[in-house]
N, C-alpha and C positions, 0 to 999 in steps of 0.2 A: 223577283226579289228573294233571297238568302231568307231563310228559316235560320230563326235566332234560338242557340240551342241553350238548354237551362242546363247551368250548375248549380249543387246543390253547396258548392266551396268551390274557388279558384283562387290556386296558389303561384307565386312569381315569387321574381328576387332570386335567383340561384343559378347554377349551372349544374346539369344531371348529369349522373352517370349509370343508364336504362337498365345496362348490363344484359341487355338481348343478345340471344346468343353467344353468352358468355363472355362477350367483350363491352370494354369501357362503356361505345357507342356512344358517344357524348351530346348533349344539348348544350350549347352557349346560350342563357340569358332565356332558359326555362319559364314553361307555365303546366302546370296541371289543371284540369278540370274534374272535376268528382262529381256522377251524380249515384245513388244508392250505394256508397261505400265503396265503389269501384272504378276506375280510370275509364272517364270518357272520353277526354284529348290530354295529349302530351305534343310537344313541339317546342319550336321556338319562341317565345312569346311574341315577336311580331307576326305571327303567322296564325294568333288568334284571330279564328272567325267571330263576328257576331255572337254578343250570348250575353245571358243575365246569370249573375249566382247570389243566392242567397247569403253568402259570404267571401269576403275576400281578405286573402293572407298574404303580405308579402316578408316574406321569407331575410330579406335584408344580408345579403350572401352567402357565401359557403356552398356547399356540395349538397346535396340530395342524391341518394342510393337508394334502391328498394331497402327494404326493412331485415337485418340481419336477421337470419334462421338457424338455430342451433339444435341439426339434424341426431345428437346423438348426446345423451345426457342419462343420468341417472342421479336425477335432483333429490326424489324424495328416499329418506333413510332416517336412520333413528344413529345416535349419537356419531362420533368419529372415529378414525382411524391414526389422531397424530402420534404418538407412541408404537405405530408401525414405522411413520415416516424416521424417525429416530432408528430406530432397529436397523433399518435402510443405510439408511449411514453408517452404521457402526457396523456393518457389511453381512448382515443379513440380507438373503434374497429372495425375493417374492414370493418362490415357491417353497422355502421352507420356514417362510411364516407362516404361510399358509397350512404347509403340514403340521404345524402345531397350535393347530386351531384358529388361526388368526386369518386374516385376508377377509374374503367374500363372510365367511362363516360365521367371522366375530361383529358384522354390521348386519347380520340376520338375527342375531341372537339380540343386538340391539332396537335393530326394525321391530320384531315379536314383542319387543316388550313397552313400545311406546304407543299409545293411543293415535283414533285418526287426528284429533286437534293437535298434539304433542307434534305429528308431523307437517303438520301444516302448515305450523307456527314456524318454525325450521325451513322450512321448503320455501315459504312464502319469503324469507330473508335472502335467499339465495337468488330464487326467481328475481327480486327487487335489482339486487347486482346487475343482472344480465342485461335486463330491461334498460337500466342504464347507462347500458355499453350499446344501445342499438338494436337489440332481440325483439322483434316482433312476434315471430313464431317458434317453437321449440318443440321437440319429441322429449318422453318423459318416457322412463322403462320401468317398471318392477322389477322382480328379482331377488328383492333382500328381503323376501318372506317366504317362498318356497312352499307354503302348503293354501290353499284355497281361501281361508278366511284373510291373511297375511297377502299374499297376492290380492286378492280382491280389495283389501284396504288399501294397498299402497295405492292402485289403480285408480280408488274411489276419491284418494286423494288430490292425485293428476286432478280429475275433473274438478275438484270442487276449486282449485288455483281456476282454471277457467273458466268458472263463473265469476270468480272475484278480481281478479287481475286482464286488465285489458291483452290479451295476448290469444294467440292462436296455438294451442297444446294437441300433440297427435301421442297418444300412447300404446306401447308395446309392452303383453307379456314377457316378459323374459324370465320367465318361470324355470327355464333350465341353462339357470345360470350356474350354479352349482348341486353338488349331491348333500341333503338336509341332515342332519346329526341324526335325524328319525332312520333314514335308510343308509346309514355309515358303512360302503363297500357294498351296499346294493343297488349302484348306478341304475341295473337295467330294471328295478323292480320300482325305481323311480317314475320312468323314465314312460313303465305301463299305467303308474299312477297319475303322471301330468295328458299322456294320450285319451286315457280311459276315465277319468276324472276330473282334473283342471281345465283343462282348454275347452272341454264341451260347456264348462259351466261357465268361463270366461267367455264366452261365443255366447250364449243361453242371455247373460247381462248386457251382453252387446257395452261391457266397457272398456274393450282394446280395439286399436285400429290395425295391428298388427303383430305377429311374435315373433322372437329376437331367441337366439341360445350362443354359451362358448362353446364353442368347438377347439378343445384344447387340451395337453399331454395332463394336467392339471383338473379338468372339466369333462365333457364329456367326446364322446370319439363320433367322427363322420356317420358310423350305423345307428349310432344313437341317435342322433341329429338329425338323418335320416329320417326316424320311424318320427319323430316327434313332428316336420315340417309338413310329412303328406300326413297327418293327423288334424295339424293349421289348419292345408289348403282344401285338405276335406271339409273343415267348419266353413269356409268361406275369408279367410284369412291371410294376408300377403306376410311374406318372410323377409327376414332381415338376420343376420350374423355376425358375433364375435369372429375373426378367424385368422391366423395365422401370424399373431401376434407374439406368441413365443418359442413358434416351432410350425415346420411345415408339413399341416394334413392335409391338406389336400378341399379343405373348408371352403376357400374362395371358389373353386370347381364346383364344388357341392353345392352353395348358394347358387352361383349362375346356372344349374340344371333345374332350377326349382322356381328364376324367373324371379330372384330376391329383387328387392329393392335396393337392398344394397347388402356390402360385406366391407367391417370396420374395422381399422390396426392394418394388417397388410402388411408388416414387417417382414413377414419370412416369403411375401407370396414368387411363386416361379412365372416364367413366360407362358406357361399351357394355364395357368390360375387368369392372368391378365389377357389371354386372348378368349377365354370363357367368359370373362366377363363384359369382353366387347358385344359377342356375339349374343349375350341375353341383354345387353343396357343393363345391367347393374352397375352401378352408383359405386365408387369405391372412395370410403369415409376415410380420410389420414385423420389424425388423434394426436397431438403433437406434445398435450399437456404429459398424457401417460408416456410417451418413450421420454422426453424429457425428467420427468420422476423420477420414473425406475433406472433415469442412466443407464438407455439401451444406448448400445451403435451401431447396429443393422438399422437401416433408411427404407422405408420402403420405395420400391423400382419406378421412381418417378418418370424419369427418362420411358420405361417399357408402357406407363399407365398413357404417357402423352405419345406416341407411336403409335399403340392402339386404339387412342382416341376415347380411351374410356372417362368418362365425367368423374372428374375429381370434388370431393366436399370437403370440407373442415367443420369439426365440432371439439367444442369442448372438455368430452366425458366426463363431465362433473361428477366425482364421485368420492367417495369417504377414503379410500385407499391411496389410485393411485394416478390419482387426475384431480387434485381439491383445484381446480379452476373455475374463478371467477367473473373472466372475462372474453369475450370470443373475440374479439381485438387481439390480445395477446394469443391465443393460436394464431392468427392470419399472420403476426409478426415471425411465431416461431417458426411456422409453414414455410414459411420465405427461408430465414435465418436455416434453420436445420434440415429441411429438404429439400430447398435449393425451387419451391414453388416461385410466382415473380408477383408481385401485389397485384397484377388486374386475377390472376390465376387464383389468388386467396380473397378477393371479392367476388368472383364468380362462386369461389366453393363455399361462402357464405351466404348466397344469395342465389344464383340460379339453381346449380348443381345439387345445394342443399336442399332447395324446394323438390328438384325429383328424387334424394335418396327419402323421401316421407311423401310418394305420392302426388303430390300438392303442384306440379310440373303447369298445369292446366292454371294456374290459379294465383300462383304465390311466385316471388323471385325474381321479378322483372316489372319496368317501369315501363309498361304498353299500356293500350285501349285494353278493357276488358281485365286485366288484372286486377287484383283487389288490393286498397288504395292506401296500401301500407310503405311508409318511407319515412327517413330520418332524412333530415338537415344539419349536417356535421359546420363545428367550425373549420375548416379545411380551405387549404388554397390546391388541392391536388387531391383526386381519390387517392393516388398512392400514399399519404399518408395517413390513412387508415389503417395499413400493416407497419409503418415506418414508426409510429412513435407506441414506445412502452409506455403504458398506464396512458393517466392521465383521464379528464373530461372532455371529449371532443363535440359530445352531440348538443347540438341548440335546439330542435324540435324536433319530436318519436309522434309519428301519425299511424293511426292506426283505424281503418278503413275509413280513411276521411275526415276523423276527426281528432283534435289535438290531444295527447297521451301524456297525461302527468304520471309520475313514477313516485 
């Protein structure tokens, strides 16, 4: 006789798209099984064995995808940046707003001066967006405080969104994001300050999962970036990078020597940048909101990233400058639209891909046994129309490890 297995939820009514191994992989006429928050069966629902669950969902059509992840964000900050975005237009360019004070420097000066609730409040309305585009999980960075009580805040703010908001938050340092008005032209006395004093103390709180730096003509140079990542890996810390976003250092090289997680923008990267990152698995993050903004038109080397086989993600770099996006739907659309990605390729880089540039490979981004049992139920007659349509409300139910997610 069959042992009848317990759920602790079983949900029907839909057709999946697992996204295993990066492709659609499809179930007609779906069921999940949940027991402790985690996928105990998937299949077809005639294919369900024996079993009792404590609750039953039926889902009543549409699509189920695991739970979009938006691997590379910079949600919390202190006021805006719209009177850049103007500037912009009026044909000012990024980096000589930023020479005159503006850019990174002018949402640190805002960061420092608003409280932890002030950001929370802020942050917490942004998060609310996401969520209801399909976000199950998100990486969150500092950055826009630059000296250790300021980093520590933004940091302490990440968590506290994850206590209150149903969601999965992984954050990263990115404490050398820029050079602080304190050390004006003294990049490298910086640079001893975040090795020799920041990071040991952000390791010490154990409230980062990871750190992040730019590596840019603008930011900081590969030796800097250098001393600062074996300083990371020395705390016990994995890496991740801004790089070559508006000029080619040689950044993307430098993350894959160091075993990153990933390396994000990839605008200027070469063939020797993309065959490095084959060969360590780093994650290579396109960012479609910022080249879109800034009206670049250098693409990055899709064609070289898909011949290498390197794992592509999509995120929204949410951020005060030059990515105000709200939606990670709309990257997967402009993914497609402006880099010529194909919609099962812009749901994998929100959903598998995305789960390995933040670690989370073992755990998160796919609809199997043993993954954790996070997935949305779109009104959809096609996954591909999850990158095909602009705006809009498409999600009927956001589950999050097993149980129903109100927003």
């Amino acid at each position: 006789m069959n042992k009848q297995i317990e759920f602790d939820s079983l949900w029907y009514g839909f057709h999946a798209a697992t996204m295993v191994n990066g492709k659609y992989s499809t179930i007609a006429d779906a069921a999940i099984g949940v027991r402790d928050g985690r996928i105990q069966w998937i299949g077809p629902r005639c294919d369900l064995p024996l079993y009792q669950a404590g609750q039953e969902h039926d889902l009543n059509g549409g699509w189920v995808t695991p739970g979009l992840i938006d691997c590379h964000t910079h949600l919390v900050f202190g006021g805006n940046r719209a009177h850049e975005f103007e500037q912009r237009l009026n044909g000012i360019s990024y980096q000589e707003i930023a020479g005159q004070g503006g850019g990174i420097a002018a949402s640190v000066r805002a960061t420092r001066e608003e409280s932890h609730e002030q950001l929370l409040v802020s942050a917490g309305r942004r998060l609310k967006s996401l969520m209801q585009d399909g976000v199950t999980t998100l990486e969150i960075k500092s950055g826009y405080g630059l000296s250790v009580p300021h980093e520590v805040k933004m940091l302490e703010v990440a968590g506290t969104l994850a206590e209150q908001f149903p969601v999965d938050i992984r954050t990263t340092c990115l404490a050398a994001h820029a050079v602080p008005p304190e050390y004006h032209n003294r990049a490298d006395d910086y640079i001893d300050y975040l090795c020799e004093t920041l990071l040991p103390e952000i390791a010490r709180l154990g409230i980062a999962d990871a750190v992040d730096a730019f590596c840019e003509t603008i930011a900081f140079t590969p030796d800097q970036v250098r001393r600062y990542f074996q300083t990371a890996q020395s705390l016990g810390l994995p890496v991740k990078l801004h790089a070559e976003q508006l000029s080619s250092l040689g950044g993307a090289s430098l993350a894959a020597r160091f075993q990153a997680l990933s390396a994000d923008h990839l605008e200027y990267m070469t063939e020797d940048d993309v065959a490095a990152m084959h060969a360590s698995g780093t994650v290579a993050v396109l960012l479609p909101g910022a080249f879109f903004t800034l009206k670049e038109t250098r693409q990055p080397p899709v064609d070289l990233l898909r011949r290498y086989h390197v794992p592509v993600a999509i995120a929204t770099d949410i951020n005060p400058g030059t990515s105000p996006v709200l939606s990670l739907r709309l990257m997967m659309n402009m993914a497609c639209t402006l880099f010529g990605l194909t919609p099962e390729e812009a749901l994998a880089a929100t959903t598998t891909y995305a789960a390995q540039a933040l670690g989370l490979a073992e755990s998160h981004g796919q609809l199997s046994v043993g993954k954790i049992a996070d997935f949305v139920c779109w009104d959809v007659t096609s996954p591909g129309e999850l990158s095909y349509w602009l705006g809009g409300n498409l999600l009927k139910k956001r589950v999050k490890a097993g149980e129903i997610s109100h927003v």
